[in-house]
C-alpha positions in Angstrom: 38.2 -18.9 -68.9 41.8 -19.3 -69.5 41.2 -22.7 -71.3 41.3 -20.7 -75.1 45.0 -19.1 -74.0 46.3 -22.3 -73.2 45.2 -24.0 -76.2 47.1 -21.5 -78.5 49.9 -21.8 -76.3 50.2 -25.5 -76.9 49.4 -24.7 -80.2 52.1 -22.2 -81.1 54.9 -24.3 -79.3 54.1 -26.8 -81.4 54.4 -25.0 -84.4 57.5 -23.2 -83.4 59.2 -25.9 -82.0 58.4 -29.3 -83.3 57.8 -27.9 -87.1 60.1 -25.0 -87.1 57.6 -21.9 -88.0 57.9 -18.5 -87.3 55.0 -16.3 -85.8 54.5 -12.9 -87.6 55.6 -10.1 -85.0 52.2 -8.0 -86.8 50.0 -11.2 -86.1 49.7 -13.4 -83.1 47.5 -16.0 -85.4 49.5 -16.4 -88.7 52.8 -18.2 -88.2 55.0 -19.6 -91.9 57.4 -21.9 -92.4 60.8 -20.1 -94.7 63.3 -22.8 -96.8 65.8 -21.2 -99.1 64.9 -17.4 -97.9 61.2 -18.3 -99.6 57.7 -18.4 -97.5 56.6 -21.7 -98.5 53.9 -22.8 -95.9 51.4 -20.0 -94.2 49.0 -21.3 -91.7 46.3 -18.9 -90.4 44.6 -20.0 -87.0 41.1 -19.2 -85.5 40.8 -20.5 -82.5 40.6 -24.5 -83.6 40.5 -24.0 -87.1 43.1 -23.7 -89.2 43.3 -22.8 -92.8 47.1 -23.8 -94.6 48.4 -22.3 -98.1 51.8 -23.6 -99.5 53.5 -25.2 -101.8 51.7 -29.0 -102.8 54.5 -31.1 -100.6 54.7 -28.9 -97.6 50.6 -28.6 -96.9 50.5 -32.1 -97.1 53.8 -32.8 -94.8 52.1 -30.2 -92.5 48.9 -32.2 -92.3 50.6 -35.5 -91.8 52.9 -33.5 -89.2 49.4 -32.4 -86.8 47.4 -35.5 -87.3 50.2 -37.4 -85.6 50.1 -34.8 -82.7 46.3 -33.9 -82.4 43.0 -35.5 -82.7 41.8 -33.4 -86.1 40.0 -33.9 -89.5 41.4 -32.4 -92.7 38.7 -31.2 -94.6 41.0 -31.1 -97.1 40.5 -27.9 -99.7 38.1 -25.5 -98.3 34.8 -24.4 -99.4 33.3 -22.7 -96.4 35.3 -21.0 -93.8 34.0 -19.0 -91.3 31.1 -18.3 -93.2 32.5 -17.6 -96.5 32.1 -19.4 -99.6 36.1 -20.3 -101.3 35.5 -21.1 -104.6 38.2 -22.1 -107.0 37.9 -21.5 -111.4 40.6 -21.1 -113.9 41.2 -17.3 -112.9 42.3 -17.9 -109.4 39.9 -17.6 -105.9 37.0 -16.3 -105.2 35.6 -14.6 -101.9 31.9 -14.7 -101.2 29.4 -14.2 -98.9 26.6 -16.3 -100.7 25.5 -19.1 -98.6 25.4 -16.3 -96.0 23.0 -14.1 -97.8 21.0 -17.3 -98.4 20.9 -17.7 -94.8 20.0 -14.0 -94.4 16.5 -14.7 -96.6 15.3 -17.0 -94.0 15.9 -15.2 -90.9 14.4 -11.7 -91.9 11.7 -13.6 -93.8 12.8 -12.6 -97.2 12.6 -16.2 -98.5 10.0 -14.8 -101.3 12.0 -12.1 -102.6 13.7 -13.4 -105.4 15.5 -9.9 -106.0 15.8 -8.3 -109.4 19.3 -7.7 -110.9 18.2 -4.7 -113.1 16.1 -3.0 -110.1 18.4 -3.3 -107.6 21.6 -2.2 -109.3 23.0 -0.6 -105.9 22.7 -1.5 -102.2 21.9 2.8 -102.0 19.8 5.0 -104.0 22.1 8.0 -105.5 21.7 10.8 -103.6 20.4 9.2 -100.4 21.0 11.0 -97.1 19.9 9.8 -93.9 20.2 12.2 -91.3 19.1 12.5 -87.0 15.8 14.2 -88.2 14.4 11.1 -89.9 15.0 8.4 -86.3 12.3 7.4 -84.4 10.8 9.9 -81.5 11.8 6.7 -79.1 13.8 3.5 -79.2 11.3 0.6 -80.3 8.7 2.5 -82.3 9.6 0.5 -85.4 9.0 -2.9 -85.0 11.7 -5.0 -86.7 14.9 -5.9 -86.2 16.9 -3.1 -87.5 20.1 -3.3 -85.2 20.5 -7.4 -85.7 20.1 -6.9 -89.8 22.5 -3.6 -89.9 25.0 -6.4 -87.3 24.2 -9.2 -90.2 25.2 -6.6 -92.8 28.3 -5.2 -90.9 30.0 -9.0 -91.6 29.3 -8.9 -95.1 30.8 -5.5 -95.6 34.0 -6.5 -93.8 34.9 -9.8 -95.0 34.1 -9.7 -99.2 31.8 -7.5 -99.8 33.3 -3.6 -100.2 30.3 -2.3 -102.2 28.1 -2.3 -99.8 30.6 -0.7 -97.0 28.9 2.5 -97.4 25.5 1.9 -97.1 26.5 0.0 -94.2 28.6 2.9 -92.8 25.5 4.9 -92.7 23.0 2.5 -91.1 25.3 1.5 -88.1 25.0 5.5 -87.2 21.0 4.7 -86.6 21.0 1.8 -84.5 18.8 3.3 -81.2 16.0 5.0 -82.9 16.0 3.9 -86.3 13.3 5.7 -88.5 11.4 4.4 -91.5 13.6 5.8 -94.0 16.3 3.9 -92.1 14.7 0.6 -92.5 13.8 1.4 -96.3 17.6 1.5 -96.9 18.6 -1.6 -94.7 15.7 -3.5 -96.8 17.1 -2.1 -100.1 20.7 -3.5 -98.8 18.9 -6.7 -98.4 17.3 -7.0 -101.4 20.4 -6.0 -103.6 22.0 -8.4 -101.7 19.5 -11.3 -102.3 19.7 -10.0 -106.1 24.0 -9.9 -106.1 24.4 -12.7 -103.8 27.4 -14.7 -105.7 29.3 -11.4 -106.6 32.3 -12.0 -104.7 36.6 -11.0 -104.6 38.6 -12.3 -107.2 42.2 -13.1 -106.5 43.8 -13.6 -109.5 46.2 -16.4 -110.3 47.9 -14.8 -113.1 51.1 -13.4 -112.9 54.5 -12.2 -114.6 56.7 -13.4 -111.9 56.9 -14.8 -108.3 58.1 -12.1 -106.0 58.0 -14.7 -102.5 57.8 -18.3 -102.2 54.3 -19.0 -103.0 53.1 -15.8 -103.7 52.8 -14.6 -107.5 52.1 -10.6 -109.1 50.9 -8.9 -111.9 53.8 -6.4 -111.6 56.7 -5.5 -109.2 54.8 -3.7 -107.6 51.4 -5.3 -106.6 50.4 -2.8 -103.9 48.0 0.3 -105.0 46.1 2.3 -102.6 43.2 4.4 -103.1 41.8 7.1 -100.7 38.9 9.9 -100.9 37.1 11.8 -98.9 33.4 13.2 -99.0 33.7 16.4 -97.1 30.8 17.5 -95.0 28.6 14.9 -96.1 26.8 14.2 -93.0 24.3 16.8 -92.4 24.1 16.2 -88.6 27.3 16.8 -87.4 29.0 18.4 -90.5 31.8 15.6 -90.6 33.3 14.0 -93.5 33.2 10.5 -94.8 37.0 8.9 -95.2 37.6 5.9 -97.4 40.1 3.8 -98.6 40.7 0.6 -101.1 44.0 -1.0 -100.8 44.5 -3.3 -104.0 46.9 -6.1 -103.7 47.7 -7.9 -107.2 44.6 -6.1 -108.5 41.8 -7.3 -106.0 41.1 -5.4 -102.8 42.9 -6.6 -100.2 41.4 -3.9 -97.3 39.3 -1.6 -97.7 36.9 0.8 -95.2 34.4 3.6 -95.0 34.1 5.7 -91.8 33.5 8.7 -90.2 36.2 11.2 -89.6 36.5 12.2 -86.1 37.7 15.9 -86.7 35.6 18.1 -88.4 36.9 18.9 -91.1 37.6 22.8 -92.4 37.7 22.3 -96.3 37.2 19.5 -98.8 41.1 19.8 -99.0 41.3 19.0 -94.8 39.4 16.4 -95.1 41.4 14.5 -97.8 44.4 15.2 -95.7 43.2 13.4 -93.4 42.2 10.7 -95.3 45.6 10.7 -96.9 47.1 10.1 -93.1 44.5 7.2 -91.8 45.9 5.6 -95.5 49.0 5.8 -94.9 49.0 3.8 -91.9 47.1 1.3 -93.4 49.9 1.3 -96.3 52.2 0.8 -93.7 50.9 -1.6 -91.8 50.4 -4.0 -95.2 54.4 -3.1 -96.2 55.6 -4.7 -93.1 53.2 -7.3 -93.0 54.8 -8.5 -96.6 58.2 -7.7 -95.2 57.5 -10.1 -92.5 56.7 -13.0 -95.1 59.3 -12.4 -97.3 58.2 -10.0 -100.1 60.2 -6.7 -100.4 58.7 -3.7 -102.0 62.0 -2.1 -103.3 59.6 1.5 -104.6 57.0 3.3 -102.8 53.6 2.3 -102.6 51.4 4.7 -104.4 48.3 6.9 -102.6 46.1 7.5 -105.1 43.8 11.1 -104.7 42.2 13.5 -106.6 42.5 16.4 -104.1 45.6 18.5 -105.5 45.7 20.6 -102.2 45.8 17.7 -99.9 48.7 15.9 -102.8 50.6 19.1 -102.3 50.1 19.9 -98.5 51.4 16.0 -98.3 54.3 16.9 -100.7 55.4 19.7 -100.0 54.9 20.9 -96.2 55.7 24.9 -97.2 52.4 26.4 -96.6 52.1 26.4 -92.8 49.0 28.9 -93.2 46.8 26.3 -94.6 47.7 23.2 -92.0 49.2 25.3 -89.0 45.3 24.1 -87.3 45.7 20.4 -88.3 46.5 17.7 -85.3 50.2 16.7 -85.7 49.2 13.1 -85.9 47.6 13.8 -89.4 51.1 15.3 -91.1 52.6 11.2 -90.3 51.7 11.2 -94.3 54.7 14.0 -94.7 56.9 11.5 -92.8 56.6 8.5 -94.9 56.7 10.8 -98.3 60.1 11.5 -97.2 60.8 8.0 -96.6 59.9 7.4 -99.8 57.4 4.3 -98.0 54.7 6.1 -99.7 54.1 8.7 -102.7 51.3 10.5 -102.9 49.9 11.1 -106.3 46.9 12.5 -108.1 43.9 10.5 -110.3 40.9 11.5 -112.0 37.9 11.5 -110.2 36.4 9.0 -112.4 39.2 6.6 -111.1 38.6 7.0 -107.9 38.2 3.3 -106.3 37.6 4.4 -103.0 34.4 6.9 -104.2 32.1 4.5 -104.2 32.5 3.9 -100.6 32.1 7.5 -99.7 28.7 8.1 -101.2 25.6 6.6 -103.0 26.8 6.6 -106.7 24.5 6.0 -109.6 24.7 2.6 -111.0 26.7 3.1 -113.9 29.5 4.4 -112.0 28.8 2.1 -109.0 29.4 -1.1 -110.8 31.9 -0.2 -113.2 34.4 0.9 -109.7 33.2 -2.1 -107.9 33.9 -4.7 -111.1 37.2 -3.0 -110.6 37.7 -3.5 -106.9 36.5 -6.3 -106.4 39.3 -7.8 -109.3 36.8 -8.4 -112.4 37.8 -5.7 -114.5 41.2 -3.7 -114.9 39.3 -0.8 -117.1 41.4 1.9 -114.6 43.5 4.9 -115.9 46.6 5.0 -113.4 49.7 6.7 -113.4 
């Protein structure tokens, strides 16, 4: 049982002793080597797998470096890690899912739907609401295998696929009596899957400037975050569906939709709070690039398009409106007066992280997720 925590123990003395790498203090499995105050080598470790970005001559001293000290193959650069697909064009990397959606066809016995590109144009009708009064009387009544698809889907929504992290959101809240509306969605997911399968993140290898070692950006500041709300949304309970995009360089580098835990009173509450779960995450991603050597010298801009919850973040003066909020939620205050973070308003049609609090229409839908995802830049920011 302890056989794993000894191998990365080996591992990481190694690394730190013999080739002089540091281990991030935020992550136990990404170490990097730094020569002349740059990050030149990152090596990212999962269990016996490791997957090395650098600079040309210090990958392949690295590779020479841990053949010598352990049996190993280089697969040299990847194409499939972890079940993703790494594909490498002219306009930098790109993230997909698509031999894993292949693979999805075949276990759910979807091999003959070829999908359709112009039927399925989202993973979720516009509008659609799934709700405790359409489950099964009893667990079992349906017979097909809801929870292991929704489990299938849950992977794809996390690792490179943000547009379907909604309708993903809402099936995982179904998993014991799933109903047949329920398994109508997950088999619409499926399908726009099957009929999107190679849409995938783009990280771009453009760039004005290096700001770190091997790391390149757009502009000084490559970090944007986008955060919204949909207050109320869930007709069950009456809680409120928080999101967030966090772009790095102009792809998404994090992103999530999930159920706020506190009901919230207004729409303006319940971007508050969205504002405060985003900030962490904000927070978390500045010292992470800290840590490897790229110094954000401004604040990272919040992006929302709830003027209360901008102003309530702002400016802390009316106690009457937040006096019933849980102090954890005001942390957003802290780091506005920091200056970590500033909070600042966009239009609602702007709104990245929308899509990923409801089931948009398909105009809409695809023109924020070209965006996201780091195939369009058509985006009116302040």
């Amino acid at each position: 049982k302890t056989a794993p925590r000894h191998w990365y123990q080996h591992l990481k003395k190694f690394l730190i002793h013999q080739l002089h790498l540091k281990e991030c203090v935020l992550d136990a499995c990404l170490f990097y080597l730094v020569k002349g105050g740059r990050v030149v080598l990152l090596v990212g470790i999962y269990v016996d797998d490791l997957l090395v970005a650098g600079l040309s001559h210090e990958t392949k001293s690295f590779r020479e470096s841990m053949k010598r000290e352990f049996l190993m193959d280089d697969l040299g650069r990847p194409k499939l890690f972890l079940g993703l697909d790494l594909k490498f064009s002219s306009q930098g990397l790109i993230l997909s899912c698509e031999s894993y959606i292949n693979k999805l066809k075949g276990r759910f016995r979807f091999e003959d739907s070829k999908g359709d590109r112009t039927k399925f144009t989202t993973p979720m009708a516009e509008g659609t609401s799934l709700c405790a009064s359409m489950q099964a009387t009893h667990p079992g009544e349906i017979k097909f295998p809801y929870r292991e698809l929704v489990a299938c889907f849950i992977w794809v929504a996390i690792s490179c696929r943000p547009d379907v992290a909604f309708s993903v959101k809402e099936l995982s809240r179904f998993l014991d009596k799933p109903g047949l509306p329920m398994v109508k969605a997950a088999k619409r997911v499926l399908r726009y899957l099957i009929s999107h399968p190679t849409i995938g993140l783009l990280f771009h290898n453009r760039y004005v400037g290096p700001i770190a070692g091997i790391f390149c950006s757009v502009e000084d500041d490559p970090l944007h975050c986008f955060v919204d709300a949909d207050w109320a949304g869930q007709k069950d309970d009456r809680k409120s569906t928080g999101a967030l995009v966090l772009m790095f360089n102009g792809t998404a580098l994090m992103w999530y939709s999930r159920t706020l835990r506190t009901v919230a009173l207004s729409s303006q509450d319940a971007e508050y709070m969205a504002l405060s779960d985003g900030s962490r995450e904000v927070m978390f991603l500045r010292q992470l690039l800290h840590a490897l050597g790229i110094e954000l010298h401004s604040p990272t801009k919040i992006y929302g398009d709830n003027a209360g919850s901008i102003a309530l973040a702002n400016n802390p003066c009316n106690h009457q409106k937040s006096k019933h909020l849980e102090v954890r939620l005001h942390y957003v205050r802290q780091r506005v007066e920091n200056k970590d973070v500033a909070v600042v308003k966009v239009g609602t049609l702007d709104q990245l992280a929308d899509v990923l609090t409801k089931a948009l229409g398909a105009a809409q839908f695809q023109r924020l997720v070209l965006i996201i995802m780091g195939w369009s830049d058509d985006i009116r920011v302040h």
